[in-house]
LUMVEXZA-841540 format. One record per residue: residue in three letters; x, y, z of N, C-alpha, C, O, CB in turn. Coordinates in steps of 0.02 Angstrom, whole numbers, plus 50000, padded with zeros to 5 digits. Atoms other than C-alpha are relative to their C-alpha. Glycine has a CB too. Example, Ala and Ser with C-alpha at 12.3 -4.5 7.8 and 13.67 -1.06 7.14 Angstrom:
BEGIN
ALA500454994150000506154977550390500455006050000500975005950033499505000150062/SER499584994149997506844994750357499615005550037499865011050045500205002349929/
//
This chain:
BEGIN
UNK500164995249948513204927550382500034996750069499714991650081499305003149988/UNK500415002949928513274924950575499514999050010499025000649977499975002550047/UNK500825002249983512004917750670499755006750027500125011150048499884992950065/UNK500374993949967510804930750728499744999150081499454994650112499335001449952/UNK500014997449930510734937950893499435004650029499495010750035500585003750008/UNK500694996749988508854941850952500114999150089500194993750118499204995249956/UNK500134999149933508804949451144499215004950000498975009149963500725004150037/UNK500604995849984507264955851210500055007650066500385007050118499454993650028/UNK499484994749968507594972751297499445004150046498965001750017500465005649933/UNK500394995949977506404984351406500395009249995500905012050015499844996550076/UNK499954989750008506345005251363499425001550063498984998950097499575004849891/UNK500544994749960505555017351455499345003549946498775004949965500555007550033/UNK500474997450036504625024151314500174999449920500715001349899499925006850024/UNK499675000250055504535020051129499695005149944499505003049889500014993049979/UNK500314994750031503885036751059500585005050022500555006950081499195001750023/UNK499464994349997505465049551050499945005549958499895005149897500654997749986/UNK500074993850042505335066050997500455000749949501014998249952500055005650037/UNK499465001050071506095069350825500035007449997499675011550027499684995349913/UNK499794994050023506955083950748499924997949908500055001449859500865001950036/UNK500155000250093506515076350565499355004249997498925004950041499834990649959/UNK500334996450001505565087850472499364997449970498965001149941500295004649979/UNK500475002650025504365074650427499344995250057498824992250045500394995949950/UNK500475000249953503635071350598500015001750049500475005750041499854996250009/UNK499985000349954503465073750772500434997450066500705000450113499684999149990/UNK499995006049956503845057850863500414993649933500264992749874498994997850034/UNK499705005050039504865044350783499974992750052500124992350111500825002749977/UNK499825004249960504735026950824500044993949968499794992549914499635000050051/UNK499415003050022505785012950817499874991750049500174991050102500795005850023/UNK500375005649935504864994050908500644996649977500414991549952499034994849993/UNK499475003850022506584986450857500605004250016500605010350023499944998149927/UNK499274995349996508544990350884500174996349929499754992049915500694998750081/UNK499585002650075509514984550704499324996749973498774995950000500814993150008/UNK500525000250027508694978950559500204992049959500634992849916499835007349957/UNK499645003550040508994959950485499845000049932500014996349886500014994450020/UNK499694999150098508684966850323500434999949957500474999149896499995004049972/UNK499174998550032510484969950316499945003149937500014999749886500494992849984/UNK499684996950078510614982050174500405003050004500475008150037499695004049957/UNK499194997550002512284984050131500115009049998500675011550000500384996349918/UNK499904993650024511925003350101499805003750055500015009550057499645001649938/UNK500474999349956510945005950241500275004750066500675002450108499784992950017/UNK499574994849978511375022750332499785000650082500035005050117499885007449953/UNK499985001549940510705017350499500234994750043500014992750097499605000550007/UNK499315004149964512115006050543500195003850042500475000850088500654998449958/UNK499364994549955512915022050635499614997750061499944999450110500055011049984/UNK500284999349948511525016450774500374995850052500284995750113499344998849991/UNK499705006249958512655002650829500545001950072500614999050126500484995549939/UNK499804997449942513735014150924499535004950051499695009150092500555003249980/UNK500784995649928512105021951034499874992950031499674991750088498875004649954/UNK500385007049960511705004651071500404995150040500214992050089499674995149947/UNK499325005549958513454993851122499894993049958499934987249979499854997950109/UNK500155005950060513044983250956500944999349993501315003950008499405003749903/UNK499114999250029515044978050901499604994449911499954994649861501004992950087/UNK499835004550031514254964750779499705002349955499295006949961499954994250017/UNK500284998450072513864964850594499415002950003498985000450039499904994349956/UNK500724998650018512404975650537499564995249969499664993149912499985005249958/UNK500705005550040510804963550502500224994250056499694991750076500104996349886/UNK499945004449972511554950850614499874999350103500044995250145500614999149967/UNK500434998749941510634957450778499625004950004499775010549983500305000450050/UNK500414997749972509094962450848499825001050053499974996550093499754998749987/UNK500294999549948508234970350983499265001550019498975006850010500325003550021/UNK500714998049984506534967851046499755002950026499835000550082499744997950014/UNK500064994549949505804981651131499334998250033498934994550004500025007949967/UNK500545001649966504464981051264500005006950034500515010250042500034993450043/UNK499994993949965503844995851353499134999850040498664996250023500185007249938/UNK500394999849969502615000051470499145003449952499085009249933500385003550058/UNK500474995450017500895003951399499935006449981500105011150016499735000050031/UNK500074988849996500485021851325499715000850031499194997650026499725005749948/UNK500604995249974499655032551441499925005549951500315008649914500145003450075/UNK500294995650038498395042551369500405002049931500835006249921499885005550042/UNK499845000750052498645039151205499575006449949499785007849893499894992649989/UNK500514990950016497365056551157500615003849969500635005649910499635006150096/UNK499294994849981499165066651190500285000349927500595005349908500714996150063/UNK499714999350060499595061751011499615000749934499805000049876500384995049995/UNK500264999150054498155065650925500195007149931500405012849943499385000050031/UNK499704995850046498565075150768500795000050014500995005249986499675007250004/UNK499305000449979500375072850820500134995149930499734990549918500184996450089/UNK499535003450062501535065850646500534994850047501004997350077500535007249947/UNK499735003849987502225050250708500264996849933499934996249882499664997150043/UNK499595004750060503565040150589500384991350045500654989650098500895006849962/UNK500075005849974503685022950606500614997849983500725003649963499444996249981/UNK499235003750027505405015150554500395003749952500505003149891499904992849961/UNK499424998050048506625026850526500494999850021500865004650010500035005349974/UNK499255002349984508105019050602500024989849995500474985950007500215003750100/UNK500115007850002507375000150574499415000249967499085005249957499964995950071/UNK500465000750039506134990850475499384996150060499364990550087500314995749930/UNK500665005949944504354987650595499964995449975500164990450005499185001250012/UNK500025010250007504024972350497500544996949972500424994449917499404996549947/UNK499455004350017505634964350473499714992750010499154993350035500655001750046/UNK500245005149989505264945350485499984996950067499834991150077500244997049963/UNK499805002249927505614944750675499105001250022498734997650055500745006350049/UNK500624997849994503984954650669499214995550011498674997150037500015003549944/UNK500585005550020502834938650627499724998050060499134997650077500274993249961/UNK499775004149943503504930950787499635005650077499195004650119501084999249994/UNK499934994849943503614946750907499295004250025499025004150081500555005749972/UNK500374995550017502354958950853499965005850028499445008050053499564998149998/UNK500104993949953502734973550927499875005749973499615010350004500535001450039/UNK500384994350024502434985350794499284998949993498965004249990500265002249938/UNK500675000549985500654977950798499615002750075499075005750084499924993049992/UNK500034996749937500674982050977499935006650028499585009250071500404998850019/UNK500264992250004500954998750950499515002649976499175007150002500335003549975/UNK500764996050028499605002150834499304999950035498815003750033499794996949932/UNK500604999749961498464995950946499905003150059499405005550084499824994850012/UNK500034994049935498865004651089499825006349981499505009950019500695001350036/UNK500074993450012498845020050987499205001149962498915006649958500665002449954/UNK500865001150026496975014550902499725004450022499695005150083499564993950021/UNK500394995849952495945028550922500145007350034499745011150063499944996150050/UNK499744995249955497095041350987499875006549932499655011749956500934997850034/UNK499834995650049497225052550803500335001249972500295004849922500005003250003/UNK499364998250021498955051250793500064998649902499734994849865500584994750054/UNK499955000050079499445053150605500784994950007501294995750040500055009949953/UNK499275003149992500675038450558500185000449935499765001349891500094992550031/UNK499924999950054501795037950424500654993350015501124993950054500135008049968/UNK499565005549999502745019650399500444998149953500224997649896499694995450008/UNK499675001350046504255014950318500214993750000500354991350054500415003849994/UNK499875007149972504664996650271499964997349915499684999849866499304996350069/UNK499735005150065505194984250127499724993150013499984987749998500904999149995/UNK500255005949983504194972450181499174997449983498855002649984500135000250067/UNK500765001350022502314965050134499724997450048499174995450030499864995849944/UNK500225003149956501994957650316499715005150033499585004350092500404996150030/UNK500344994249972501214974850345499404999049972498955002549996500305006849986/UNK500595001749995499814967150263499384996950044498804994950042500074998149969/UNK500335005049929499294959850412499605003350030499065001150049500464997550060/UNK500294994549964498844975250489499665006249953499615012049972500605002750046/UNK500194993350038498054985450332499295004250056499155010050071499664997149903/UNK500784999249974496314985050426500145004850055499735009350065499574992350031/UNK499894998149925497074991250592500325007249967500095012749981500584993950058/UNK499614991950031498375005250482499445005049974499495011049986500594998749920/UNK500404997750040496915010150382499465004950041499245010250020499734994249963/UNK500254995549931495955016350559500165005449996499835010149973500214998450066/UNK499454991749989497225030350589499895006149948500085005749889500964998249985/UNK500054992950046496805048050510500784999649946501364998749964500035008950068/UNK499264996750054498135051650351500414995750007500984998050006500465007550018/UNK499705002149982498835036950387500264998949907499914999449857499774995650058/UNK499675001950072500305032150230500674996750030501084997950074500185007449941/UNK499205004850011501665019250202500275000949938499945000549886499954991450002/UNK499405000950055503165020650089500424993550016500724992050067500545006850001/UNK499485005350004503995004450024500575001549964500485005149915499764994349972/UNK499424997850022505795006249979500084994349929500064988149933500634999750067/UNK499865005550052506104999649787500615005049961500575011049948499184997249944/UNK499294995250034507915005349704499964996449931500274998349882500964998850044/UNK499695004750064507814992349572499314995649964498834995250003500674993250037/UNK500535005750003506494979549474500484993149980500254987549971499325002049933/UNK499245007249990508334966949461499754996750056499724999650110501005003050027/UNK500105000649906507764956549604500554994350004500534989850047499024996550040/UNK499175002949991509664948549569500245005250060500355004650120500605001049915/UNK499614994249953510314966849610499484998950089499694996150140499845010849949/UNK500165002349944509074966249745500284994350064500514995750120499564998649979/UNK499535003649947509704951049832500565000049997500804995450029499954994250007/UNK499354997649982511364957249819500115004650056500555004450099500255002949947/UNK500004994449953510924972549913499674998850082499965001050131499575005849960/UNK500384999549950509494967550049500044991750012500434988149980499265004049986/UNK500205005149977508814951550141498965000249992498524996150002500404999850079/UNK500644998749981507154960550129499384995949939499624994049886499975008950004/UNK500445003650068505464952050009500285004249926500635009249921498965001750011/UNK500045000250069505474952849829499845006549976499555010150017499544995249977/UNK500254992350006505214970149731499164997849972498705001749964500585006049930/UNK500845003650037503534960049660499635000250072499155003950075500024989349957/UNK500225000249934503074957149843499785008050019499205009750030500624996850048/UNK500114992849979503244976249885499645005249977499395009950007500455002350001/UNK500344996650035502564982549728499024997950020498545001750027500344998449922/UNK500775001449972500834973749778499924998750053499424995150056499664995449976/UNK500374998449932500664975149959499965009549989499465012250012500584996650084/UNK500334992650035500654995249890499525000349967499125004649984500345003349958/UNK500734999850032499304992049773499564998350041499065001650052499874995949944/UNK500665000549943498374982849906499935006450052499395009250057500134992750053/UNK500254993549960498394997050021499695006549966499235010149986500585002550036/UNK500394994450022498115009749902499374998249970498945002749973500375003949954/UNK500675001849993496615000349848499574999950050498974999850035499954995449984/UNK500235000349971496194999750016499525008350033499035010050066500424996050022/UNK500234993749978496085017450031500485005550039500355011050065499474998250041/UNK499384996949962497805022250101500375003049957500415001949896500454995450036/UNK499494995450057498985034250038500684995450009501024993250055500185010050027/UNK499045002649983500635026949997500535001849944500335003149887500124990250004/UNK499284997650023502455031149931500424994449966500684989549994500425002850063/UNK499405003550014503505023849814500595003450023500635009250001500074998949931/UNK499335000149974505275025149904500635001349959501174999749984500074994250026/UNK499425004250029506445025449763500815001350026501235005150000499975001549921/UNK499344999949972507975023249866500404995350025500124990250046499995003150040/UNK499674994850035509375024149859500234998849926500344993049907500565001750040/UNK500114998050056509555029349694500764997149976501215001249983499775007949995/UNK499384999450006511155019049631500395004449904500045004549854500184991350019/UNK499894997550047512045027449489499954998049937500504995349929500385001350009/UNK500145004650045511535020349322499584993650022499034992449998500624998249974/UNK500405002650005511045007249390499154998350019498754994849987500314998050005/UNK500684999649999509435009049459499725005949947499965011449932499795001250075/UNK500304997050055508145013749325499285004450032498775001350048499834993549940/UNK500394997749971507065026349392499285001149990498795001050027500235003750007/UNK500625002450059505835026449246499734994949999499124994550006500144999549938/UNK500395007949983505515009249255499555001250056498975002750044500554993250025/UNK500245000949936505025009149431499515005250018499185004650070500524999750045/UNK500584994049997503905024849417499354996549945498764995949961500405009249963/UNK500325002950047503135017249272499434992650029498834991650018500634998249948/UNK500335005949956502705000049381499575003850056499065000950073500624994650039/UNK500344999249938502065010949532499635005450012499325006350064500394999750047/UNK500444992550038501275027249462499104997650020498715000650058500175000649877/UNK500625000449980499605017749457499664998250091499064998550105499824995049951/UNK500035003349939499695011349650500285006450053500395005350112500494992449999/UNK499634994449925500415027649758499945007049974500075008449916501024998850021/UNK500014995550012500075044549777500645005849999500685011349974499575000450030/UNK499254995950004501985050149815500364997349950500094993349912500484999550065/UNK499425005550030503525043649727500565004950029500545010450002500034998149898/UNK499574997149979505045050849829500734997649950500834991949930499964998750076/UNK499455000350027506615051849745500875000750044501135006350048499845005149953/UNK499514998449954508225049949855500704995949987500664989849992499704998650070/UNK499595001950015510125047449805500444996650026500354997750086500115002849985/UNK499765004749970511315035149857500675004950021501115007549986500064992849955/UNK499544996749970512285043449987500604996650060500544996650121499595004850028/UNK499365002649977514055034750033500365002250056500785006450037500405000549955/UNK499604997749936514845038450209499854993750050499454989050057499705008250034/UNK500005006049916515215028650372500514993049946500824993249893498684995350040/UNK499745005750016515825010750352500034995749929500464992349901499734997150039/UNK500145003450070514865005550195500155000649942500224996849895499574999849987/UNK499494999350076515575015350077500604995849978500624994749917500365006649998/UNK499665005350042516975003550048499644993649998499954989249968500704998750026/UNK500375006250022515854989650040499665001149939499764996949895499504997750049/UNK500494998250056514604998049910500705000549929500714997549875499465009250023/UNK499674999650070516125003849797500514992549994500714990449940500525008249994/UNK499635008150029517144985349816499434995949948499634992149903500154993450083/UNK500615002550023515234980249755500195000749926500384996449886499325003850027/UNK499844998050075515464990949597500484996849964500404994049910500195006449994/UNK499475002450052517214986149554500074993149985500454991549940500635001850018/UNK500175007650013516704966149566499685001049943499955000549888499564995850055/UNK500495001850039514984967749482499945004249948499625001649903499464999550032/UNK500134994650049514964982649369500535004649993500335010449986499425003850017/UNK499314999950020516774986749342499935005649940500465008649930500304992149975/UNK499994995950069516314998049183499575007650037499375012650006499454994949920/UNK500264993049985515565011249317500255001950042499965006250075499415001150012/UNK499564999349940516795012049433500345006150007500485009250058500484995150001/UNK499564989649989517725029849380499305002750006499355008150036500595005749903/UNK500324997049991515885033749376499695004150078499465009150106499764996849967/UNK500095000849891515725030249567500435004150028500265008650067500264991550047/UNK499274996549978517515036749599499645009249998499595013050046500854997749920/UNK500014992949996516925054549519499425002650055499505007750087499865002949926/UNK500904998249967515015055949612500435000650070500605006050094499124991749997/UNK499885000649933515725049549777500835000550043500875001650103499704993550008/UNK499145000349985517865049049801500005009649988500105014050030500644993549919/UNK499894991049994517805068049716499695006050022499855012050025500055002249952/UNK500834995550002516025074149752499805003349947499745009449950499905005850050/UNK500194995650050515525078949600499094998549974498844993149959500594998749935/UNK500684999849992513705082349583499724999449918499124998749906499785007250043/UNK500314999950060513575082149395499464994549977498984995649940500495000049958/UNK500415007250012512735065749379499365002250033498885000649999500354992450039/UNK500354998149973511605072649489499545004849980498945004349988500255000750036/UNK500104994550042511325087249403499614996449936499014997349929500755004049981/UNK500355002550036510875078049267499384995850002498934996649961500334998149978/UNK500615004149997509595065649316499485003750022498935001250016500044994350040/UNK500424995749969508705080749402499775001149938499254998349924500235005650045/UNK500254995750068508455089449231499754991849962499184990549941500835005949945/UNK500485007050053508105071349138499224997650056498624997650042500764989349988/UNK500775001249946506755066749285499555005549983498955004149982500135000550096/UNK500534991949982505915085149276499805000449912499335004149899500655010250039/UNK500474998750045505635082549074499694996050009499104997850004500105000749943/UNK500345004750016505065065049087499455000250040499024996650015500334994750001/UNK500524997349947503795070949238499575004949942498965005049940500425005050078/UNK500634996550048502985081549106499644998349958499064999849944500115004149968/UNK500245001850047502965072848984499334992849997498934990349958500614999449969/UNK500625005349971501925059649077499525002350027498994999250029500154995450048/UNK500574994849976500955073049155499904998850102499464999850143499084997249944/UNK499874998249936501575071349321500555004050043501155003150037499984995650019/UNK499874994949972501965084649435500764996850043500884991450069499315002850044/UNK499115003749981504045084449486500035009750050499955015750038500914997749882/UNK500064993649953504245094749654500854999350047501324995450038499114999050064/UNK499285000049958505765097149770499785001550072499485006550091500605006349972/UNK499975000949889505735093349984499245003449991499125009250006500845007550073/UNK500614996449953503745094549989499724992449984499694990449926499455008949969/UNK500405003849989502905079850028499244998950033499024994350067500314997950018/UNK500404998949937501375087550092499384994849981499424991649928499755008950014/UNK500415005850044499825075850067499235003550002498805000750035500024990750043/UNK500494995550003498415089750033499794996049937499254993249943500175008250000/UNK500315001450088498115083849842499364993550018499464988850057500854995649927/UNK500225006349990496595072249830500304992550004500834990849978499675000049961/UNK499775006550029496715054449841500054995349932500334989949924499754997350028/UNK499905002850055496505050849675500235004449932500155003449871499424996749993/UNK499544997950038497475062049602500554996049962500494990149977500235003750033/UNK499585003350022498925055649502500625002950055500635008550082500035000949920/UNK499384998849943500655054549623500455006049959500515007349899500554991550018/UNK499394994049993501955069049638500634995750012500704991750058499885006050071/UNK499575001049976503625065749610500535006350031500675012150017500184996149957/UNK499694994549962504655072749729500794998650009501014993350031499645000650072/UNK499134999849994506695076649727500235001750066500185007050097500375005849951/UNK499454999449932507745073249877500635000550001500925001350055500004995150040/UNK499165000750007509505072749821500425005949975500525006549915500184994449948/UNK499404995850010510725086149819499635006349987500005011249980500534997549938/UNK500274995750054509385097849747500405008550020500685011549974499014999750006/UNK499474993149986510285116449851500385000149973500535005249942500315001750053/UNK499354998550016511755111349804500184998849915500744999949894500454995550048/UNK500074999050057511395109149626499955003749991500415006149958499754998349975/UNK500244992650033510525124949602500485004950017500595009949982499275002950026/UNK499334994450007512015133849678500664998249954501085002649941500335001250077/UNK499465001250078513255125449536499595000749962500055002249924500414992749978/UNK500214997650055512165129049410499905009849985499845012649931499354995849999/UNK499924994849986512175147149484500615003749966500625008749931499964999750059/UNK499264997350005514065149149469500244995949918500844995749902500594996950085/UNK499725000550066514145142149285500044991249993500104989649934500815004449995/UNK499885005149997514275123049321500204994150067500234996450124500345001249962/UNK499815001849961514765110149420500804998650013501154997149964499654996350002/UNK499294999849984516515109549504500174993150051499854992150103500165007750039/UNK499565004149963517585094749571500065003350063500275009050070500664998849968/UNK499494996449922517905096449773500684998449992501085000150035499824996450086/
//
């Protein structure tokens, strides 16, 4: 890999209004992410920013002026890293997603953090403040070969227990399982490891476009060569059947464990010690309209 390229940068403001339907305010104390995951669908940010160089192989530190009146966001759904990871390992050094939380200490804001990382233990005491506050760690795999094939990010052992520590602590949190590669990630497994530690478990499919898709499928035809027309049909033809199927195999095995299998609702009303909801993110419309018309069809 190149050497890495850390500038420190000044914004005007690092709270941007979002159009996701999962918060408010999105925010982002970093530009790129050196997680580098090869799959990783916020690479496209490189042209907003005047990045030319490899994804993972630069960062940007952000600095910004103090929040005023930090009140303004009480009850306001803030999301914490959804174009970068707040604690990437630059984080140790920098701290600027620590920075934020403390500025925002106090205010009400509801955060919700995303991150592959366990150096968010640092700050449970400080996350744990915040009303409704919940983190989702991203785990696709318990391979932590495949893993370091895919990311730069800690260990799936690392990730699986900085989740238990928080949800022991009293925090709601999300298993991530994304993205979902075809066969090979085992989805069962990884529900099975994180069922007792999180009140979500999101389900979200590995969706191929931009640059990486020929990187992800050269991946296949190196390492796993025996799933390669499988890849070809899902992603070269679009064919949703695979898809189709793991929906219906997930939705018995959710019963049969006695947990609840939902589609696009993540709301977080259920007690806390309820058992977690899994929830389907992948393709699910466009399934139910081929199963409408008799099946699924090749584009």
């Amino acid at each position: 890999m190149p050497e890495l390229k850390i500038e420190r940068i000044q914004v005007k403001s690092i709270l941007s209004k979002s159009n996701l339907p999962v918060c408010e305010y999105s925010v982002n104390p970093y530009v790129g992410c050196t997680h580098a995951c090869k799959y990783c669908y916020a690479s496209f940010m490189k042209r907003f920013t005047g990045h030319s160089e490899e994804w993972g192989t630069f960062l940007d530190v952000k600095y910004w002026n103090e929040i005023k009146n930090p009140r303004k966001y009480n009850g306001k759904e803030l999301f914490i890293g959804s174009v970068t990871d707040p604690y990437n390992p630059q984080e140790e050094e920098y701290g600027r997603t620590r920075a934020l939380l403390e500025q925002l200490k106090g205010s009400g804001a509801k955060l919700s953090i995303a991150t592959k990382s366990d150096l968010i233990l640092r700050d449970l005491e400080l996350i744990g403040s915040f009303p409704d506050a919940r983190v989702s760690w991203s785990v696709n795999t318990l391979d932590e070969s495949f893993k370091d094939d895919m990311d730069k990010a800690v260990s799936i052992e690392r990730r699986l227990n900085a989740m238990k520590e928080f949800h022991r602590a009293g925090v709601r949190t999300t298993c991530f399982i994304s993205p979902i590669f075809p066969v090979i990630t085992d989805v069962k497994a990884i529900i099975e490891r994180a069922k007792e530690h999180c009140n979500l478990i999101w389900l979200e499919n590995l969706n191929l476009r931009g640059g990486y898709k020929a990187v992800i499928m050269d991946y296949i035809a190196d390492k796993y060569p025996r799933l390669l027309p499988l890849y070809q049909t899902v992603y070269n033809r679009n064919d949703r059947g695979y898809w189709q199927a793991l929906d219906g195999e997930l939705k018995e095995y959710a019963s049969r464990i006695g947990l609840d299998y939902v589609t696009n609702d993540d709301s977080m009303t259920r007690p806390f010690d309820a058992p977690p909801v899994i929830v389907n993110y992948f393709y699910h419309s466009e399934i139910k309209k081929s199963a409408a018309r008799g099946g699924v069809k090749n584009a």
